[in-house]
N, C-alpha and C positions, 0 to 999 in steps of 0.2 A: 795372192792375198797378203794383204799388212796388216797388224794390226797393233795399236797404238795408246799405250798407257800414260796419262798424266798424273803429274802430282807437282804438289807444290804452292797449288792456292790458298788462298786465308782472308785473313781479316788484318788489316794494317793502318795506321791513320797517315795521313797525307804525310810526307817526306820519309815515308819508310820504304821500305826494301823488301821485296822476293823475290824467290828463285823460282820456275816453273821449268820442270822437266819432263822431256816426253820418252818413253823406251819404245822401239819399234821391232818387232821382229815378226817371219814372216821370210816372203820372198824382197828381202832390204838389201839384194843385188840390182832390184831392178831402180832402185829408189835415186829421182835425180833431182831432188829437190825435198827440204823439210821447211817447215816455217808454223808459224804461231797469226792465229786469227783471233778477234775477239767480236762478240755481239753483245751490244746493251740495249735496257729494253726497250722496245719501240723504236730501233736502228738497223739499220741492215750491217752484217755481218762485214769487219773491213780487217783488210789487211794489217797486223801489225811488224812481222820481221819474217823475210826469208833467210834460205841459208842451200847453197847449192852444196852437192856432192865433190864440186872444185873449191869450195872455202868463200865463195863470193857469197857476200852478203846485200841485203837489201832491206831499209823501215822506210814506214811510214813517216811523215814527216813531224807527224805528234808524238811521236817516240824519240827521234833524233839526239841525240847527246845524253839519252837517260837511260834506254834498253841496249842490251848486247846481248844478240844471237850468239852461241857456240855450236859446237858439236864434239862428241866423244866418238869415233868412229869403234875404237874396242869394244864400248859396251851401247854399239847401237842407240846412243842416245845424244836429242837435241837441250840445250840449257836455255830458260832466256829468264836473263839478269834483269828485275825491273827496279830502278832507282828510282826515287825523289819522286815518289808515284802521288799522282794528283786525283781527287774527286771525281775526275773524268775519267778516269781508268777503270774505274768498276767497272767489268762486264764478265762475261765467262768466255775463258782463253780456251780456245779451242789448237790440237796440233793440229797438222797435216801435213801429210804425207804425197809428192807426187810421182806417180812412177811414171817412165818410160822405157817401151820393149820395142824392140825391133822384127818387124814378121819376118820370118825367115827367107831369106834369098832375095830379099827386095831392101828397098833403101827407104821404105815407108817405117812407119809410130804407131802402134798403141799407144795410149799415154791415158794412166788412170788419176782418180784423186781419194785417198781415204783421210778416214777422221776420227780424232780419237773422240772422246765420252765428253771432253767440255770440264774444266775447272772454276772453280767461281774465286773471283777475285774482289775484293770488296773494300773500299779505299773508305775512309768515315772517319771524322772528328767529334 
């Protein structure tokens, strides 16, 4: 079990800034993968930044040169830096969290996906 606290959403008008944070704690050994999702309304829920347990990163390409994924590994926590944020940003960021376990004596996966509560993020002039 993981489980998964946001903060960090609000209200900001187009070229401004937020930080969206998630704490994870839980079983966050098994954890091989964190990253940030977002759904607006009447859209299906898209990728916007991974973030492996080896430091590799990965966005969307509508985020590209404006968000940066981090992580804090001491205090179990992912950051994501959103700049120069546009109208199209509004949605509710969701964390998540992907694990991967190993069944014992074999060379198979488990691999789960949790999620945290969803922050709302709201871009408006």
């Amino acid at each position: 079990q993981v489980q998964l606290v946001e903060s960090g959403g609000g209200l900001v008008q187009p070229g401004g800034s937020l930080r969206l944070s998630c704490a994870a704690s839980g079983s966050i050994f098994s954890i091989n993968a964190m990253g940030w999702y977002r759904q607006a309304p009447g859209k299906e829920r898209e990728l916007v930044a991974t973030i492996t347990s080896g430091g590799r990163t990965n966005y969307a390409d509508s985020v590209k040169g404006r968000f940066t994924i981090s992580r804090d590994n001491a205090k179990n926590t992912v950051h994501l830096q959103m700049n120069s944020l546009k109208c199209e940003d509004k949605a509710v960021y969701y964390c998540n969290a992907h694990l991967r376990s190993t069944v014992y004596g074999t060379t198979y996966y488990n691999e789960y996906d949790y999620w945290g509560q969803g922050t709302q993020v709201t871009v408006t002039s």
